[in-house]
C-alpha positions as CSV (number, residue, x, y, z in Angstrom):
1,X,-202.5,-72.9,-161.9
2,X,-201.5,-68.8,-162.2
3,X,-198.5,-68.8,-165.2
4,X,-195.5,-67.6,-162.7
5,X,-193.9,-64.4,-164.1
6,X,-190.5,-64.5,-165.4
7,X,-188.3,-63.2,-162.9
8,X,-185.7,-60.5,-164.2
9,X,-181.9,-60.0,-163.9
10,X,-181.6,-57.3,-161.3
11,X,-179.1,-55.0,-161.5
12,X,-177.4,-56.8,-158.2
13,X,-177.5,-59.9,-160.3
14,X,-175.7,-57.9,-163.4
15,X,-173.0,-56.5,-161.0
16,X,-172.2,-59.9,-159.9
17,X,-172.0,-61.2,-162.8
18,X,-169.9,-59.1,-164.0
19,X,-167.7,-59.1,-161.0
20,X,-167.0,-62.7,-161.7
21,X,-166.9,-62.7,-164.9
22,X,-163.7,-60.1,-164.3
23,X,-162.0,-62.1,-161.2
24,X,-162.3,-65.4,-163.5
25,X,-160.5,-63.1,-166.0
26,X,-158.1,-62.0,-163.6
27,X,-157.2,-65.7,-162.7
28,X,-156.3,-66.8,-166.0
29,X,-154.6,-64.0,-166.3
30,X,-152.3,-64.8,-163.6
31,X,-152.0,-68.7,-164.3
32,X,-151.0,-67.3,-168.0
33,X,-148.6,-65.3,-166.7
34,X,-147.0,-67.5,-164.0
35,X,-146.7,-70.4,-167.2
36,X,-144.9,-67.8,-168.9
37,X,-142.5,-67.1,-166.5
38,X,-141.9,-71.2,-166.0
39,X,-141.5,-71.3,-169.4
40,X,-138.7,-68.8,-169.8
41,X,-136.5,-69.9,-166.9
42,X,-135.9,-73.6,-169.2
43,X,-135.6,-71.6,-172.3
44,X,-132.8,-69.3,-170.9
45,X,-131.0,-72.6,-170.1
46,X,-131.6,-73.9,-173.7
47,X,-130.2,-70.6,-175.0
48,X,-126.8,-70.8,-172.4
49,X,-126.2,-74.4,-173.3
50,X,-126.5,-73.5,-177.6
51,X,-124.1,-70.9,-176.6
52,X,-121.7,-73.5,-174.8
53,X,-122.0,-76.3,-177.7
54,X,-121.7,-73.3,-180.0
55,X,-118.0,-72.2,-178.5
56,X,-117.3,-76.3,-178.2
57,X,-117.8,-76.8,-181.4
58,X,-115.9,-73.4,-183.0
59,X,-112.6,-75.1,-182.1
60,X,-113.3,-78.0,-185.3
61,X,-113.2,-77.5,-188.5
62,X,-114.9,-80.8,-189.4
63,X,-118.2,-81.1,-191.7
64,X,-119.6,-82.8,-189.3
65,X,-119.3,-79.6,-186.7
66,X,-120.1,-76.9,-189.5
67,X,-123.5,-78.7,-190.0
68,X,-123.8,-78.9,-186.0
69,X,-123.1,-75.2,-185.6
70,X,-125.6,-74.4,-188.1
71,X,-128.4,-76.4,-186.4
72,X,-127.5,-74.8,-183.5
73,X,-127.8,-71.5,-184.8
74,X,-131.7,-72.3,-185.8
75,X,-132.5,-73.3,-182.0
76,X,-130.7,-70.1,-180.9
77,X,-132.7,-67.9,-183.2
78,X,-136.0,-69.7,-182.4
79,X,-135.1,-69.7,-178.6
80,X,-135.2,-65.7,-178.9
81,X,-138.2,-65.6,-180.8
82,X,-139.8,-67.9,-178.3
83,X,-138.1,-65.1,-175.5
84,X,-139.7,-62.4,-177.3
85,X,-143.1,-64.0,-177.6
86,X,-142.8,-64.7,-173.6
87,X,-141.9,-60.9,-172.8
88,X,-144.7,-59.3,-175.2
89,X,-147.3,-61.8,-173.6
90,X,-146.2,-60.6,-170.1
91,X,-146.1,-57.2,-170.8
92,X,-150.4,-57.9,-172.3
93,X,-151.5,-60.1,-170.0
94,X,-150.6,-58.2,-166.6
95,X,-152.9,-56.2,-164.9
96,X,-152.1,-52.8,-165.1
97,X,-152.3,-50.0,-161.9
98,X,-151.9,-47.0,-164.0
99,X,-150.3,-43.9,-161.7
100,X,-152.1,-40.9,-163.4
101,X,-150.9,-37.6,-163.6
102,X,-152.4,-34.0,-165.1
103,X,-150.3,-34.4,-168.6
104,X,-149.3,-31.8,-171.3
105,X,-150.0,-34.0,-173.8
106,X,-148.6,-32.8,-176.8
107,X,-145.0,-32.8,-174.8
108,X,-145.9,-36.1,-174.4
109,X,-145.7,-36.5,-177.8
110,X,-142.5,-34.4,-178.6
111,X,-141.0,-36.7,-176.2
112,X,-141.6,-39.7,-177.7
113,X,-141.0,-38.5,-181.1
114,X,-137.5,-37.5,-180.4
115,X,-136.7,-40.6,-179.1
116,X,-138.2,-41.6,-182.2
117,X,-136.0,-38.8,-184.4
118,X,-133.1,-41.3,-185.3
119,X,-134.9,-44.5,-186.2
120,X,-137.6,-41.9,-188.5
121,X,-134.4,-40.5,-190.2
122,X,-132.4,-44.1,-191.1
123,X,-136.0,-45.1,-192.4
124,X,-136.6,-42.3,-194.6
125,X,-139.6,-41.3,-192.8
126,X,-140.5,-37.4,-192.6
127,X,-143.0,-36.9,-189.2
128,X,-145.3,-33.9,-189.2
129,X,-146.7,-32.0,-186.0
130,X,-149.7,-30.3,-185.8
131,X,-150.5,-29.9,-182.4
132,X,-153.1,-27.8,-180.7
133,X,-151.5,-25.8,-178.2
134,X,-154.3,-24.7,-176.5
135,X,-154.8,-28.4,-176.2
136,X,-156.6,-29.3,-172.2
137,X,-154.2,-31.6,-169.9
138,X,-155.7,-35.0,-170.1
139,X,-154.8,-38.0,-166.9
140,X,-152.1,-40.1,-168.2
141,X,-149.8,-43.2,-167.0
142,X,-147.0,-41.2,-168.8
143,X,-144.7,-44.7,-168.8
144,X,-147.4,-47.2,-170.0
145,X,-148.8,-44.2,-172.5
146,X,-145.5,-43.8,-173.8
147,X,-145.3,-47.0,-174.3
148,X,-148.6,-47.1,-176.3
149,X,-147.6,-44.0,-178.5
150,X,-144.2,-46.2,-179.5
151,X,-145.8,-48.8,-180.2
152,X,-148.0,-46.6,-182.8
153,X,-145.4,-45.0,-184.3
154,X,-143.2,-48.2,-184.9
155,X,-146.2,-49.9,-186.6
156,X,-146.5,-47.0,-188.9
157,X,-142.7,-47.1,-189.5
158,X,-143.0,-50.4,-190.5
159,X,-145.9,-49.4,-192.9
160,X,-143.7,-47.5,-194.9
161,X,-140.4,-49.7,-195.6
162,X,-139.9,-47.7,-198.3
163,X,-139.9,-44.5,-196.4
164,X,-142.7,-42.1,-196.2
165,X,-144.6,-39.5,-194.2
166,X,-146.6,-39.4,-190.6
167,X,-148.4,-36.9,-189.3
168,X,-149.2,-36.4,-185.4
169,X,-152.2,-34.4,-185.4
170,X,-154.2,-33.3,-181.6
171,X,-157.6,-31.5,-181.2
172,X,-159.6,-31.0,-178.4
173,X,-163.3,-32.1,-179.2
174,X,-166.6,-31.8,-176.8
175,X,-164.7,-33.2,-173.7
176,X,-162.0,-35.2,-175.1
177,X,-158.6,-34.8,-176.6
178,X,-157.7,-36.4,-179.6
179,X,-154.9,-38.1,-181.1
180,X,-154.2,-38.9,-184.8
181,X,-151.5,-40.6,-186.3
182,X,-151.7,-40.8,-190.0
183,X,-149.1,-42.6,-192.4
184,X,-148.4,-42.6,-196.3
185,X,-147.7,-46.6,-196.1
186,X,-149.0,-49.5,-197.7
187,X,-152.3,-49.7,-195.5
188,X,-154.7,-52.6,-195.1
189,X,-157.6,-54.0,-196.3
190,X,-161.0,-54.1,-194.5
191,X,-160.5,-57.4,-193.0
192,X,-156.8,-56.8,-191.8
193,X,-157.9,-53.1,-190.3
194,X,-160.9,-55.0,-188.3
195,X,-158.8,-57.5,-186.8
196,X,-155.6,-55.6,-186.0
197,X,-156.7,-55.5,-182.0
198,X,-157.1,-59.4,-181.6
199,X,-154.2,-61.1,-179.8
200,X,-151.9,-62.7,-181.7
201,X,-153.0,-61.9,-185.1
202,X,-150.3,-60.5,-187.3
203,X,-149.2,-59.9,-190.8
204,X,-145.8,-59.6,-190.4
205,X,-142.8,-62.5,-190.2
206,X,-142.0,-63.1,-186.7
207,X,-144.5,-60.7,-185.0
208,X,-146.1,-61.9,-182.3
209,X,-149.7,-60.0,-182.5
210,X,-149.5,-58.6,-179.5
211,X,-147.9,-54.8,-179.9
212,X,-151.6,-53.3,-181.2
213,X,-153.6,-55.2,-178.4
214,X,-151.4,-54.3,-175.8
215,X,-151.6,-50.7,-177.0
216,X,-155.6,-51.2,-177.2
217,X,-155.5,-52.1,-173.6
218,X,-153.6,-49.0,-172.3
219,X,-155.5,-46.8,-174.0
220,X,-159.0,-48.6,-172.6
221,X,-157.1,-48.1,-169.0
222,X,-157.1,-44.7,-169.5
223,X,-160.8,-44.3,-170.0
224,X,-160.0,-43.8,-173.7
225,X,-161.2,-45.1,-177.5
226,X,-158.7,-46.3,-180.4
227,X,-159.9,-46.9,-183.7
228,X,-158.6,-47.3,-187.2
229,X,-159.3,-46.1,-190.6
230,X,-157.4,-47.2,-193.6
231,X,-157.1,-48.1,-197.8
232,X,-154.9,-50.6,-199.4
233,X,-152.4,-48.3,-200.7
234,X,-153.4,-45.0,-199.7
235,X,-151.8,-45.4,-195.5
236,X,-153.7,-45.6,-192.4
237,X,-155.3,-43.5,-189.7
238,X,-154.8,-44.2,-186.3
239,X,-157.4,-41.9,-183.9
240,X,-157.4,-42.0,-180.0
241,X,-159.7,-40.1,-177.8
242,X,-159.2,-39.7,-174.4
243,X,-161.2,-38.1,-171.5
244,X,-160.4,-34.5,-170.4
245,X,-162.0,-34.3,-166.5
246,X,-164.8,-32.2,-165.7
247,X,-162.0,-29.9,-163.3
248,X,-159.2,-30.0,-165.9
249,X,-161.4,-29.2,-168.4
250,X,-163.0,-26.4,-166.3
251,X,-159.0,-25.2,-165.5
């Protein structure tokens, strides 16, 4: 008997694949979510009742109530960690319907840096602008890319405790417009810089690893590339490309 040729994956077959590959995605998405919210309407109970034992308690001046109040302070400081992990994971794992609109980028930026101006000047941190002004209007989300820019910017404040320097940087290149954000801080090594996208992975006390992935993700839903360069010691350079349309380009 004839060997039967292999059959191939058509290009049907990849579609579908990938099609429920995404809607599986999109379920645990929304199981995740929905156990995060059941999980924070106990904890905000938890938190109210601390509060109430707490005020009790305030009245004595016993031992025996100094050490209560004092455990009681631990759960109320791990109950808002645990509401801070909640709210980051929501704000990652929900689908996002971005609302795009032809964007001046770079006032964009000056926005968000001078919401920025106050926190930069208590930490000692000088911020340098060199944007293109003949830079092409790109199609942004302008609240969810805000939020993605922050979320930069903070991470490289936080790079830098002992103050330093950052510099926003835009260019337009081939058919794309990109961003750089570049700091004077500590920076990180290879294997810190090629995981700093992965959910839940952080180097810093309390974080919750989810700031830099969520930021990934925005940037992805716009069509657009992040990436990271950086050296123990010598800072970090964060680049993001976006798309510039074929008509905005062409305007």
């Amino acid at each position: 008997m004839a060997a039967q040729p292999e059959l191939q994956p058509t290009m049907d077959d990849s579609a579908a694949t990938v099609k429920r590959l995404m809607d599986q995605y999109t379920e645990i998405a929304r199981l995740a979510g929905g156990l995060a919210h059941e999980i924070k309407n106990p904890l905000s109970t938890i938190r109210l009742n601390m509060e109430l034992l707490a005020e009790d308690l305030g009245e004595s001046e016993s031992p025996a109530a100094r050490r209560s109040i004092k455990r009681i302070d631990v759960v109320r400081r791990e109950c808002q960690r645990l509401q801070s992990l909640l709210d980051d994971f929501l704000n990652f794992a929900k689908t996002r319907r971005l609302h795009l609109l032809p964007t001046d980028l770079n006032r964009q930026i000056e926005d968000v840096l001078e919401f920025f101006a106050p926190e930069a000047k208590v930490a000692g941190v000088e911020i340098v602008r060199y944007l293109d002004p003949d830079l092409p209007r790109v199609l942004l989300d302008r609240e969810t890319f805000r939020q993605a820019l922050l979320n930069l910017i903070i991470n490289a404040k936080q790079a830098m405790p002992e103050g330093g320097q950052l510099v926003l940087r835009t260019a337009a290149e081939r058919n794309m417009v990109v961003v750089y954000l570049i700091d004077t801080g500590m920076g990180m090594d290879e294997r810190t810089a090629l995981r700093m996208f992965e959910p839940f992975y952080t180097t810093k006390p309390g974080g919750s690893g989810l700031g830099l992935p969520t930021t990934q993700k925005i940037v992805e839903a716009h069509g657009g590339r992040i990436g990271v360069q950086s050296e123990v010691g010598r800072g970090t350079q964060i680049t993001i490309e976006l798309p510039v349309p074929p008509r905005l380009a062409g305007e």
